[in-house]
Structures are given as structure tokens and as C-alpha cells.
DSSP file (Angstrom, degrees, kcal/mol; ACC not computed):
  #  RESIDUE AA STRUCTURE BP1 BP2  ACC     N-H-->O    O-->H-N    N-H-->O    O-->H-N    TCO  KAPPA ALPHA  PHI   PSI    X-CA   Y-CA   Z-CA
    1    1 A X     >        0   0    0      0, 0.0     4,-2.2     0, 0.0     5,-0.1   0.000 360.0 360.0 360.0 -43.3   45.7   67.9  -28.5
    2    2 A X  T  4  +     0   0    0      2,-0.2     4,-0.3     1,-0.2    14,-0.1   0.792 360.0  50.6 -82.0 -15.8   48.3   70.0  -26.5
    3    3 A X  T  > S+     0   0    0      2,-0.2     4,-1.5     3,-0.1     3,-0.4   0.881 118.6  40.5 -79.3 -41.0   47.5   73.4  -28.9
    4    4 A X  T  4 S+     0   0    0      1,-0.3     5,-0.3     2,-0.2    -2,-0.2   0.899 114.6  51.0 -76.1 -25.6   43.5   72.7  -28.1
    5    5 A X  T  < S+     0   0    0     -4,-2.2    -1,-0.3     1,-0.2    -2,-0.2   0.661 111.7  51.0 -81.1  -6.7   44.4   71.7  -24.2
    6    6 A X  T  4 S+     0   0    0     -3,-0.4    -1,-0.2    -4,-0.3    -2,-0.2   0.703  89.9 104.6-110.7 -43.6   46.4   75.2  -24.1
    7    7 A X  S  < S-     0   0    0     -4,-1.5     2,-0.2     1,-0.1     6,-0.1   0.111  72.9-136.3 -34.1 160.8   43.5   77.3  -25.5
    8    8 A X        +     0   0    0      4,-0.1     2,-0.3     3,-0.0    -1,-0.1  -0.621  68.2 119.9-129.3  56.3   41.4   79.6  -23.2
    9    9 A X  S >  S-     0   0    0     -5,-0.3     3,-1.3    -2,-0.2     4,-0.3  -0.770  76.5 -89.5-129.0 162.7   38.0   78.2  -25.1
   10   10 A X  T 3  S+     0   0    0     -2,-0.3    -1,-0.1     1,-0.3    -2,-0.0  -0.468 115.4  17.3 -65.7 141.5   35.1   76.3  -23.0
   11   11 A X  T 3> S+     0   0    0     -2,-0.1     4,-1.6     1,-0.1    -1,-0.3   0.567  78.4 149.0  42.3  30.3   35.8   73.0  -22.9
   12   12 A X  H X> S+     0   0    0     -3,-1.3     4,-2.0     2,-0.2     3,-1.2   0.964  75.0  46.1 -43.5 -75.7   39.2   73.2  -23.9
   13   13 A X  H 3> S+     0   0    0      1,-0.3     4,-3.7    -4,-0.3     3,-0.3   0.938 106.9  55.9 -57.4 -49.5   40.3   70.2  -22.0
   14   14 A X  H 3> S+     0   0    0      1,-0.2     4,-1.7     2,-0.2    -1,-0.3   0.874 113.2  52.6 -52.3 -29.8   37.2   67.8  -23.3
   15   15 A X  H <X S+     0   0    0     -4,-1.6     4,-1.2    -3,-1.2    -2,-0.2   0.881 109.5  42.1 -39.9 -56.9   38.8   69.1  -26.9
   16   16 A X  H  X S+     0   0    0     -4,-2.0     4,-3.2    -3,-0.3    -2,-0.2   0.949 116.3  51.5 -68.7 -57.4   41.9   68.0  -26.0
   17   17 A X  H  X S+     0   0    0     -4,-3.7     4,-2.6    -5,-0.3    -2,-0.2   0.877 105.7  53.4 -24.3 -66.6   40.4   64.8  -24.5
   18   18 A X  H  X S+     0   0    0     -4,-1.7     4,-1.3    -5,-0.3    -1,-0.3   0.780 111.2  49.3 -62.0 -37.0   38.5   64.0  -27.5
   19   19 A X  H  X S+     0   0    0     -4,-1.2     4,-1.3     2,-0.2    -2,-0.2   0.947 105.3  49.7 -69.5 -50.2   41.8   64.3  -29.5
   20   20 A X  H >X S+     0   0    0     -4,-3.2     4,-1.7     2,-0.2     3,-1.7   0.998 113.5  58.2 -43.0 -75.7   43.9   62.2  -27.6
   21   21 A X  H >X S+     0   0    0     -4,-2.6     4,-0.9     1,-0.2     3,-0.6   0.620 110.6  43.2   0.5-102.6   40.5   59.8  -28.1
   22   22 A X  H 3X S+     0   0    0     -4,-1.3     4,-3.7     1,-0.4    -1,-0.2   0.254 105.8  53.7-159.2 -53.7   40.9   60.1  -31.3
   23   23 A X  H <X S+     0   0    0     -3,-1.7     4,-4.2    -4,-1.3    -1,-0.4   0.972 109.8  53.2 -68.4 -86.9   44.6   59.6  -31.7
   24   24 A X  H <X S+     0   0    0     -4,-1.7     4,-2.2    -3,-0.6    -2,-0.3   0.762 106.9  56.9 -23.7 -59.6   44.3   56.1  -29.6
   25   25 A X  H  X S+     0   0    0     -4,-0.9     4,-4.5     1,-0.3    -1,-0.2   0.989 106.9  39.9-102.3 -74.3   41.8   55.0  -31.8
   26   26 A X  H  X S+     0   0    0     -4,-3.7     4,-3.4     1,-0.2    -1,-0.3   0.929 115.8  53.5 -69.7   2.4   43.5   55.2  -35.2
   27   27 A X  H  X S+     0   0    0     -4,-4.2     4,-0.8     2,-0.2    -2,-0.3   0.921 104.3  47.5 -78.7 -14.6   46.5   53.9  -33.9
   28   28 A X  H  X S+     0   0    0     -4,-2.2     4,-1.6     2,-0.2    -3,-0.2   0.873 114.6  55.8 -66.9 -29.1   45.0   50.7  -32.3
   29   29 A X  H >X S+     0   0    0     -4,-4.5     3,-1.6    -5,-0.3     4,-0.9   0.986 115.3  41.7 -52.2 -44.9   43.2   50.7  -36.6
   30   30 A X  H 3< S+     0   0    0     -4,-3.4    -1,-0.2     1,-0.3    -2,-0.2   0.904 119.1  41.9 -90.8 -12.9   47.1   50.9  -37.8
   31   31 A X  H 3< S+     0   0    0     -4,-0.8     3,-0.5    -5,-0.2    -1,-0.3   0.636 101.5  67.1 -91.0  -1.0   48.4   48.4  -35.3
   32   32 A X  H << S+     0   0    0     -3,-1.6    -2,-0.2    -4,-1.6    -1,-0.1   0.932 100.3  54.0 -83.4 -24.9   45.6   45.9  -35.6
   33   33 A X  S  < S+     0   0    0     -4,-0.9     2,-0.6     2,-0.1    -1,-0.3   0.378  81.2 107.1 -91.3  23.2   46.7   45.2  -39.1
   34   34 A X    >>  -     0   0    0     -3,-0.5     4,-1.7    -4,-0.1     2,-1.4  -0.667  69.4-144.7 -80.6 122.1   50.0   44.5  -38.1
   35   35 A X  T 34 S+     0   0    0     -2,-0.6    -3,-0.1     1,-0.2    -2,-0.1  -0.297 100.8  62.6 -55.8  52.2   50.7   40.5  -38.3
   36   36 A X  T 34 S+     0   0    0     -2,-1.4     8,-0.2    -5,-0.2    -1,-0.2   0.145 110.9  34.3-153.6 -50.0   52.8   41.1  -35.2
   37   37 A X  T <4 S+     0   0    0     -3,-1.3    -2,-0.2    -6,-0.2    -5,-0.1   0.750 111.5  52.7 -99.7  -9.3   50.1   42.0  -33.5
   38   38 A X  S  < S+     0   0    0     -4,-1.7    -1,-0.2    -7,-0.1    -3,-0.1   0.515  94.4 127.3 -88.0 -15.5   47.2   39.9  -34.9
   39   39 A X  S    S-     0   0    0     -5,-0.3     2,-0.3     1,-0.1    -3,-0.1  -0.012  72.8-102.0 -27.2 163.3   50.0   36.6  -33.9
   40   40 A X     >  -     0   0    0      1,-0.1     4,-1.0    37,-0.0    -1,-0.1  -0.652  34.2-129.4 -68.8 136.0   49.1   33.8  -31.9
   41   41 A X  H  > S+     0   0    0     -2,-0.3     4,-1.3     1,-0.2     5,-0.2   0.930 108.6  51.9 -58.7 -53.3   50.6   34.6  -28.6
   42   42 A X  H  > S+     0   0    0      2,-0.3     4,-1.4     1,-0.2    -1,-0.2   0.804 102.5  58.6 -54.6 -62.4   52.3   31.6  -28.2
   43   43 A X  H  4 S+     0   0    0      2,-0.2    -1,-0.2     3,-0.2    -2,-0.2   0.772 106.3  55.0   8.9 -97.7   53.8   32.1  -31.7
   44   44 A X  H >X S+     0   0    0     -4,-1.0     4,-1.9     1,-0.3     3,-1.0   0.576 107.6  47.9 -19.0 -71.1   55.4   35.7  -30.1
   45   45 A X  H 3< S+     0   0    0     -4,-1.3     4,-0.4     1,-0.4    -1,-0.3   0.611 109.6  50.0-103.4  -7.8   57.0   34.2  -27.5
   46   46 A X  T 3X S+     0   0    0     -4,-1.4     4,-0.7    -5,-0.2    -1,-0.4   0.852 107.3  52.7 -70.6 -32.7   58.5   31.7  -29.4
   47   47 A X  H X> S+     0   0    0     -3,-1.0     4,-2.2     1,-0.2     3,-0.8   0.934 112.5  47.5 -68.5 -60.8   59.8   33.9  -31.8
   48   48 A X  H 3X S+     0   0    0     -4,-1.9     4,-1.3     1,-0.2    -1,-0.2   0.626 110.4  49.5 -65.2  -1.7   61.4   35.9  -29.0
   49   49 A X  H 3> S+     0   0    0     -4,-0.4     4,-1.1    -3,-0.3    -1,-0.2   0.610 113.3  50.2 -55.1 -42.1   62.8   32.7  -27.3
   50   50 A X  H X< S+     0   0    0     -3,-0.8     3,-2.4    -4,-0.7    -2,-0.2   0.955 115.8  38.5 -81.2 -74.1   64.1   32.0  -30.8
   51   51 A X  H >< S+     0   0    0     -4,-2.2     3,-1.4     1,-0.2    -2,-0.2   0.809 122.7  48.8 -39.7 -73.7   65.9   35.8  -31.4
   52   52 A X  H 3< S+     0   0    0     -4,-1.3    -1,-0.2     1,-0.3    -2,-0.2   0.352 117.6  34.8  -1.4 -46.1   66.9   35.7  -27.6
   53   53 A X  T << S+     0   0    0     -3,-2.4     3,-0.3    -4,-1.1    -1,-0.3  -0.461  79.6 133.2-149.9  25.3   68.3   32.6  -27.4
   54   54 A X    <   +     0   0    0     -3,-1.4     4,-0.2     1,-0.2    -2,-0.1   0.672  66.7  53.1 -81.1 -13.9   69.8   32.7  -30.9
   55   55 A X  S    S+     0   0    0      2,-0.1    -1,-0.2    62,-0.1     2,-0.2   0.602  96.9  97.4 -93.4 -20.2   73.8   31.3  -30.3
   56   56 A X  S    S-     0   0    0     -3,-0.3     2,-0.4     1,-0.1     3,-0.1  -0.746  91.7 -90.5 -78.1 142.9   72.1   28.1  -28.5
   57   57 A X        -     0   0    0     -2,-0.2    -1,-0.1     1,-0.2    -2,-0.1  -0.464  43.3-100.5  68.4  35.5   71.6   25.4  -30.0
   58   58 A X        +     0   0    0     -2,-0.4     2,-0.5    -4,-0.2    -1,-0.2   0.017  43.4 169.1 -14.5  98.7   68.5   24.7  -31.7
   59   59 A X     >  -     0   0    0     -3,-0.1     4,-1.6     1,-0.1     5,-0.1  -0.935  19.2-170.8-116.5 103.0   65.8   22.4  -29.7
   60   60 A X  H  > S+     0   0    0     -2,-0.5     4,-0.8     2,-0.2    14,-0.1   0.469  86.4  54.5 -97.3  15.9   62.8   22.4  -31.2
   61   61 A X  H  > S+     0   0    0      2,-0.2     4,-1.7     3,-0.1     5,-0.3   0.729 110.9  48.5-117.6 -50.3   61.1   20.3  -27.6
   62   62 A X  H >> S+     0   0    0      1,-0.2     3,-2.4     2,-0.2     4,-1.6   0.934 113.7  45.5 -64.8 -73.7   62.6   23.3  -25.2
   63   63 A X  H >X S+     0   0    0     -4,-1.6     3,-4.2     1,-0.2     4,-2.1   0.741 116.0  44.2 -45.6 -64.8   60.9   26.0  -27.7
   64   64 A X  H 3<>S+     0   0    0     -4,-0.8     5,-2.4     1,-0.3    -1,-0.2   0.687 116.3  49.5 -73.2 -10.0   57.6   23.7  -27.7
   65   65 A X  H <<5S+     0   0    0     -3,-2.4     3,-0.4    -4,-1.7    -1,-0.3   0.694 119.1  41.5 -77.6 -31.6   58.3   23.5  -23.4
   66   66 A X  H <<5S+     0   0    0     -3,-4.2    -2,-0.2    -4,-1.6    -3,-0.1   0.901 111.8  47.3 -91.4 -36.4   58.7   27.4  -23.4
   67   67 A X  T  <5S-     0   0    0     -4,-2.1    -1,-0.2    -5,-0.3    -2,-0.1   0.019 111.0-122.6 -94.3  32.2   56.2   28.4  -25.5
   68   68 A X  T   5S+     0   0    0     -3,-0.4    -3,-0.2    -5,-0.3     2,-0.2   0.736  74.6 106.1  44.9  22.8   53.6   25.8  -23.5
   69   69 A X  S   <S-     0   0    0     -5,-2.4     2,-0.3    -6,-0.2    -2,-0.0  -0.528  74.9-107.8 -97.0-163.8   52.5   23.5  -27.0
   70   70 A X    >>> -     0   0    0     -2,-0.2     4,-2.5    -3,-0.1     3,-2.3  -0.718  37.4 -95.3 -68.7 149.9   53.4   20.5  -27.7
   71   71 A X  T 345S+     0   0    0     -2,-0.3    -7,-0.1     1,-0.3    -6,-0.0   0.707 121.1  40.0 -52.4 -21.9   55.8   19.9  -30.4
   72   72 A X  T 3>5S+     0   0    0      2,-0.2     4,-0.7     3,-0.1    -1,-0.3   0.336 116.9  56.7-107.4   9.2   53.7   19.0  -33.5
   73   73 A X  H <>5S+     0   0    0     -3,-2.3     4,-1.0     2,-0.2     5,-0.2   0.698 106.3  47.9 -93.7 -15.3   51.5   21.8  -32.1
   74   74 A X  H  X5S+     0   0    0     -4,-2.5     4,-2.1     3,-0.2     5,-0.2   0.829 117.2  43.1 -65.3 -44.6   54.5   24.4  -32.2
   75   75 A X  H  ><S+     0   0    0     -5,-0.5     4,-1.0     2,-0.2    -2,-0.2   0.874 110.8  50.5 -95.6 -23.4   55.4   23.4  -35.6
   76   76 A X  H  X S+     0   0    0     -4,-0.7     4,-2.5     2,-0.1    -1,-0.2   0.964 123.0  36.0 -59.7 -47.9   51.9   23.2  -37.1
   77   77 A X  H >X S+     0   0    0     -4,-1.0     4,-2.3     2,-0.2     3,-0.5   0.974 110.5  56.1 -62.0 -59.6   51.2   26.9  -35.6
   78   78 A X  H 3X S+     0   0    0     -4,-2.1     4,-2.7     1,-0.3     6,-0.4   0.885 114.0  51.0 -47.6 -38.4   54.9   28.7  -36.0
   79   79 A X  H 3X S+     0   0    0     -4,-1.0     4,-1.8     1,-0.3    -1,-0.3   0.898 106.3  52.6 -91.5 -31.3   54.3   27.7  -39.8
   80   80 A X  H << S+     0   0    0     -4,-2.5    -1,-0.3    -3,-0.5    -2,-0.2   0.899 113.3  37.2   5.9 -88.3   51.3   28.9  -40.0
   81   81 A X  H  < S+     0   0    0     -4,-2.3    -2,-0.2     1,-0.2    -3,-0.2   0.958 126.5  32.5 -71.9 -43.9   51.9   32.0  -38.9
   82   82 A X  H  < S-     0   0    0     -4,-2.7    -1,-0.2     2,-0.3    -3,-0.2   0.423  88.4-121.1 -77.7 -13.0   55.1   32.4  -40.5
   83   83 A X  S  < S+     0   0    0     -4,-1.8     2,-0.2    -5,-0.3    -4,-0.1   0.554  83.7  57.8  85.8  -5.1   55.5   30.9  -43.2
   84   84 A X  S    S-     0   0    0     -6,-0.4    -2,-0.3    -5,-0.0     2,-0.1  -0.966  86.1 -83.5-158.1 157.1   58.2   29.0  -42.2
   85   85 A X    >>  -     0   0    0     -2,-0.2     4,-2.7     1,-0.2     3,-1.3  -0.310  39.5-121.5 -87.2 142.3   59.6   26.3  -39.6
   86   86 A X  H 3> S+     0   0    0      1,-0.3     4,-1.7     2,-0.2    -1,-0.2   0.716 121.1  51.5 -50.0 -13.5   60.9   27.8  -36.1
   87   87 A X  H 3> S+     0   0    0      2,-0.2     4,-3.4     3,-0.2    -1,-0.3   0.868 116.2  42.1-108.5 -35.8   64.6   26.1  -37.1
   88   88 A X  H <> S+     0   0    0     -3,-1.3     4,-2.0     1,-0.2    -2,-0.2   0.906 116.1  47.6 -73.0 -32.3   64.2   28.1  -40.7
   89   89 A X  H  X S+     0   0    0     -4,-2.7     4,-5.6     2,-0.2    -1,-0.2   0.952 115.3  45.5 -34.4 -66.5   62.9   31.1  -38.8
   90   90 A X  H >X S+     0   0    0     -4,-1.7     4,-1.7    -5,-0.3     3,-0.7   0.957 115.2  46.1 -45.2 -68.5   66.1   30.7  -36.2
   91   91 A X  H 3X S+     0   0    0     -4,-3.4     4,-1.8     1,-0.4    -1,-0.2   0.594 114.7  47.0 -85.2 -24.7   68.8   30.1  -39.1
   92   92 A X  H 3X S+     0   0    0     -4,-2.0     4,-1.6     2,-0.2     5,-0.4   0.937 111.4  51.2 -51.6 -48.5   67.4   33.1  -41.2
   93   93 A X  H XX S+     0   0    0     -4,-5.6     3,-2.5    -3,-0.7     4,-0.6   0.941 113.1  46.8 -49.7 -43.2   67.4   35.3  -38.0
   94   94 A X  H >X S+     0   0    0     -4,-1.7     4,-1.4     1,-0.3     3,-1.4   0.880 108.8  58.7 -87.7 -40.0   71.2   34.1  -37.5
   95   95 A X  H 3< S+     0   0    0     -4,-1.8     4,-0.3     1,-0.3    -1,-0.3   0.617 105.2  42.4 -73.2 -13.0   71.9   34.8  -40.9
   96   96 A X  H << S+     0   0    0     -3,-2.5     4,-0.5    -4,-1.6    -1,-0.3   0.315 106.0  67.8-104.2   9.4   71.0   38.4  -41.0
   97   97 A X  H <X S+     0   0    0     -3,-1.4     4,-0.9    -4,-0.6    -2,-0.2   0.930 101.0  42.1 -51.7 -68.4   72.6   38.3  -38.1
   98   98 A X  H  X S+     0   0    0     -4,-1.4     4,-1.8     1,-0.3     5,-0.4   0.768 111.0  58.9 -72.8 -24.7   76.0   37.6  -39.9
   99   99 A X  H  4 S+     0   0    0     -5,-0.4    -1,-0.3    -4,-0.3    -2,-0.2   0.947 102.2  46.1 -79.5 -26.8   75.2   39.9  -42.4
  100  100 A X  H >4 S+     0   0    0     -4,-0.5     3,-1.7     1,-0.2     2,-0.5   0.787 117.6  48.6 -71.0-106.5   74.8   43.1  -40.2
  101  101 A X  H 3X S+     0   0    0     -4,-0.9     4,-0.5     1,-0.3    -2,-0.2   0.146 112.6  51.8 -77.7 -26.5   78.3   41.8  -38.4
  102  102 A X  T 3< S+     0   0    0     -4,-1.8    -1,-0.3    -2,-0.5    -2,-0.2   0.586 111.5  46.4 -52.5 -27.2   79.6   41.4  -42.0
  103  103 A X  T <4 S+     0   0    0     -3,-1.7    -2,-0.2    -5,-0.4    -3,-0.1   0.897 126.9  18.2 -91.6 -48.6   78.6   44.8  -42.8
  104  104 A X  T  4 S+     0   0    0     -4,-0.2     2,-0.2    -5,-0.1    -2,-0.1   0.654 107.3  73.4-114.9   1.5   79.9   46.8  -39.9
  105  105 A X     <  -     0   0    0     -4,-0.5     7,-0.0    -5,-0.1     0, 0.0  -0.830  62.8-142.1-107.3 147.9   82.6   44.8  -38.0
  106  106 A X        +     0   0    0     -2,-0.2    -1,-0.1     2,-0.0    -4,-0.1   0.685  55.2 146.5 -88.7   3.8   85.8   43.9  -38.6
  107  107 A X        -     0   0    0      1,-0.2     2,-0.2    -6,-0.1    -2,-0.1   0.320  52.6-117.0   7.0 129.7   85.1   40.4  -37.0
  108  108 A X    >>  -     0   0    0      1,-0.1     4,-2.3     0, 0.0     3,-0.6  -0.635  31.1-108.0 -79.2 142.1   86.8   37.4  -38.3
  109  109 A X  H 3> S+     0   0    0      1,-0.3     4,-5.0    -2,-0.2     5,-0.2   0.901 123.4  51.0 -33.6 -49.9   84.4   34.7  -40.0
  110  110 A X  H 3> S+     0   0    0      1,-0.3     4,-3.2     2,-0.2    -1,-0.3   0.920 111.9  49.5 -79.4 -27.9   84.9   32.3  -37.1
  111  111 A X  H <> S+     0   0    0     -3,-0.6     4,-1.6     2,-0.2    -1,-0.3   0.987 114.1  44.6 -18.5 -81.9   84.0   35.3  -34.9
  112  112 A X  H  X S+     0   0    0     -4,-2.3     4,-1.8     1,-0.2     6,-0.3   0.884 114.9  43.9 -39.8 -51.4   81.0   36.0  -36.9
  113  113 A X  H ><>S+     0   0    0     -4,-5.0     5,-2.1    -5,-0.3     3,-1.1   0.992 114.8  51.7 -74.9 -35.7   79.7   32.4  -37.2
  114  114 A X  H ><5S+     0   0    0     -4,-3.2     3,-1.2     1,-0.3    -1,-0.2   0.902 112.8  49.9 -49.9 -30.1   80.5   31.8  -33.1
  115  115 A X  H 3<5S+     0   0    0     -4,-1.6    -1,-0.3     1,-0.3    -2,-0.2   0.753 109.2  49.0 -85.4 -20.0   78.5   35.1  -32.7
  116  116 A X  T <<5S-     0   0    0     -4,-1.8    -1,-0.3    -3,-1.1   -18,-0.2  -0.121 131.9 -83.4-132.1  35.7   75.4   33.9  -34.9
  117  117 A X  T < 5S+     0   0    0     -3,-1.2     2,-0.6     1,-0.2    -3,-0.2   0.311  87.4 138.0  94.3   2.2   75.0   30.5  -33.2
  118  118 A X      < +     0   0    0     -5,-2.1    -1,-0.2    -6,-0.3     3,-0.2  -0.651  28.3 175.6 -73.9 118.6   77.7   28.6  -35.3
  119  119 A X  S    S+     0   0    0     -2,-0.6     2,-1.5     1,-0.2    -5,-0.1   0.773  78.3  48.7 -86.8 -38.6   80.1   26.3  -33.7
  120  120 A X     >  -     0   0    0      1,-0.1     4,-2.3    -7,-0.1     3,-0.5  -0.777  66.3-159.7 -94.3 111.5   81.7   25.3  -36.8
  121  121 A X  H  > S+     0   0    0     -2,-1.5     4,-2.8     1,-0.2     5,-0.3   0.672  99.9  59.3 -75.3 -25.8   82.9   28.3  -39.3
  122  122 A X  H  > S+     0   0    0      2,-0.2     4,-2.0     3,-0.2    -1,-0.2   0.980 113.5  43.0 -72.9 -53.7   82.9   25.6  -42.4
  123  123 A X  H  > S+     0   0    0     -3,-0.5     4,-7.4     1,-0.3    -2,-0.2   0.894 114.6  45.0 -24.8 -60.7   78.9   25.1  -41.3
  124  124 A X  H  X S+     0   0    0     -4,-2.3     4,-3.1     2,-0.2    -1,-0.3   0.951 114.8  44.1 -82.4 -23.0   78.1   28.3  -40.9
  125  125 A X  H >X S+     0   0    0     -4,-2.8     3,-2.2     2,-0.2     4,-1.5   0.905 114.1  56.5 -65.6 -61.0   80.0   29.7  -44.4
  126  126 A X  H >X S+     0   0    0     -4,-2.0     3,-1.6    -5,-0.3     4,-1.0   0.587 117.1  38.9  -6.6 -81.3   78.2   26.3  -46.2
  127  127 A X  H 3X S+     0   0    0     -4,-7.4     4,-2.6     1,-0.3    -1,-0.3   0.684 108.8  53.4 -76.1  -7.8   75.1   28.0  -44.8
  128  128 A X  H <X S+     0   0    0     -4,-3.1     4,-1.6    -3,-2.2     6,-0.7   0.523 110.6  51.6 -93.9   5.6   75.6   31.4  -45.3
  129  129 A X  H <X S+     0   0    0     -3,-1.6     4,-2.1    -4,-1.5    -1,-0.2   0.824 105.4  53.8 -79.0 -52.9   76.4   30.6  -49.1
  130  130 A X  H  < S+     0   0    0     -4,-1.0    -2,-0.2    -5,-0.4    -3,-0.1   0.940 117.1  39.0 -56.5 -50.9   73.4   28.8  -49.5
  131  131 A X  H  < S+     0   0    0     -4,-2.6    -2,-0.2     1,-0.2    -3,-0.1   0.997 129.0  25.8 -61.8 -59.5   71.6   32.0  -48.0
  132  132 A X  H  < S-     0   0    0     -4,-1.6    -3,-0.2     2,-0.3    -1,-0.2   0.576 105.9-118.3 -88.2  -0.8   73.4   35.1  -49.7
  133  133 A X  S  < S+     0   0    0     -4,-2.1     2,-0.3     1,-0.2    -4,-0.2   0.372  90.6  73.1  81.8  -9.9   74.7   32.9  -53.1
  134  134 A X  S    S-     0   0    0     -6,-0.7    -2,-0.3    -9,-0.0    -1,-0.2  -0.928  92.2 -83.8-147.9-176.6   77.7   33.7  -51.9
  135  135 A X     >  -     0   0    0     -2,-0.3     4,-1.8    -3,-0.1   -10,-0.1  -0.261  39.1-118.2 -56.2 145.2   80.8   33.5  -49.1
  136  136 A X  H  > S+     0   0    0      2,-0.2     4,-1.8     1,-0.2    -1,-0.1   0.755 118.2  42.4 -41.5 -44.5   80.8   35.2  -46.1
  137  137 A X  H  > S+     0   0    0      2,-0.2     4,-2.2     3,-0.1    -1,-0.2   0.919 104.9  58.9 -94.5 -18.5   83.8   36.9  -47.2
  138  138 A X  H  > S+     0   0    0      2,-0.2     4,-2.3     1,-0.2    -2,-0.2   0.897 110.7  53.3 -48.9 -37.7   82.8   37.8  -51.0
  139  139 A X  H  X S+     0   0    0     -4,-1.8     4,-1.5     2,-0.2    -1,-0.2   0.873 109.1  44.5 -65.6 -34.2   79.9   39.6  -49.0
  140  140 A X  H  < S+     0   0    0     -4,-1.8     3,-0.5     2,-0.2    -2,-0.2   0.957 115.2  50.1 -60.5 -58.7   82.1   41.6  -46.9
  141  141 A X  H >< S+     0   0    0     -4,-2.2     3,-0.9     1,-0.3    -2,-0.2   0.614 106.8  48.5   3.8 -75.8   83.9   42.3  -49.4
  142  142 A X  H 3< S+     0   0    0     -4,-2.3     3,-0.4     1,-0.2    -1,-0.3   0.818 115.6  44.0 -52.8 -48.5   81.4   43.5  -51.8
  143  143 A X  T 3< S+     0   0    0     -4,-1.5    -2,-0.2    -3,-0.5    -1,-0.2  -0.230 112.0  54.8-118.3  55.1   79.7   45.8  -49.5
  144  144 A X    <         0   0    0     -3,-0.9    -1,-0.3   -40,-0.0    -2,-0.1  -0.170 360.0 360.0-150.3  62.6   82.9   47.3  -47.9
  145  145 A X              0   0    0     -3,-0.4    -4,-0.1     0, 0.0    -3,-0.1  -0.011 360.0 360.0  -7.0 360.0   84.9   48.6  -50.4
């Protein structure tokens, strides 16, 4: 578009135009099959409520209050779309949370689990065993040599 708009040809700029055109077009085709963007709105802004808001507390009647359903209409829909329940949603996000903070900090567990919406450090390794198969620090461990 900016090599045709730069030309010294007749209709240069309706060239250019038409490219730009062109351009728009297949990128709304490659975003339209994006799930992201084919979501329920209501979904989206629960899911960013959820990432946001990820060290509080888990309330699954303030999500269904923020994202304007009701509660068994939040959870019919979030699963839906996702494939999973807003709390399993949250507690993966938090867990790849800890794993990035595993990976590139020197952050002490109880750090880690305060930082990724754990109050209790026994909790969050329990869960983060259950997620990665293994301890919090076997993981560090492993992928810090």
C-alpha cells in the first residue's frame, strides 16, 4: 500500500486505498476465527475480571454481578465457551502464573503462592502438585539448573 501510494501512476492513491481495503478485509477473515473473538461478551469480561483480579479470592456471585448474568447463567455459559468452570479457569490462570514466577524469579514459595492468589503455601503447593505432577520446588529446580 505505501510503495503503490508513493508511485507517480493515475490513481495511485485509489491503489493504495484498495490495498489497505484489502488488507482490513483478510485480517477481520483471520481474526473472525479466533475463539477470542467469536466469545460471548459477557464470557470476555469475565475472563478479564478473572485474570485481573486473580490474588482475590474467588466469588463466583461477584463474577456473575460483574459480568451482568446470573450465577447458573455464568456457569452454564463460561463452560461453554471454555471448556471449563470460571474457578478452574481462575486456578489454572494462577497456576501458570506460579510457573512463570518459578521460572524467572528467585521468589520464595510462600512469595510465589501469596503472588498467585494463595493465602496458604501448603494449599497452593497441594495444588500446584496436583497441576505440574510435581512440587513447586522440584519444578524450579528442574528448569533452572
Amino acid at each position: 500500500m505505501v510503495r503503490v501510494s508513493r508511485r507517480e501512476l493515475p490513481g495511485a492513491r485509489d491503489l493504495a486505498a484498495n490495498a489497505l481495503e484489502e488488507a482490513l478485509l483478510w485480517a477481520n477473515v483471520v481474526a473472525s476465527k479466533d475463539k477470542w473473538v467469536t466469545m460471548d461478551v459477557r464470557i470476555r469480561k469475565a475472563i478479564d475480571y478473572l485474570i485481573s483480579h486473580s490474588r482475590e479470592p474467588f466469588a463466583l456471585s461477584k463474577l456473575a454481578h460483574f459480568s451482568g448474568l446470573s450465577v447458573s447463567r455464568l456457569a452454564l455459559l463460561f463452560k461453554k465457551e471454555t471448556s471449563v468452570s470460571p474457578q478452574q479457569f481462575l486456578e489454572r490462570h494462577r497456576m501458570q502464573q506460579a510457573c512463570q514466577l518459578l521460572r524467572l524469579t528467585s521468589l520464595g514459595i510462600t512469595e510465589i503462592a501469596h503472588n498467585s492468589g494463595y493465602a496458604d503455601p501448603f494449599y497452593f503447593s497441594n495444588r500446584f502438585r496436583r497441576f505440574a505432577g510435581q512440587s513447586p520446588s522440584q519444578y524450579r529446580a528442574e528448569r533452572n539448573p
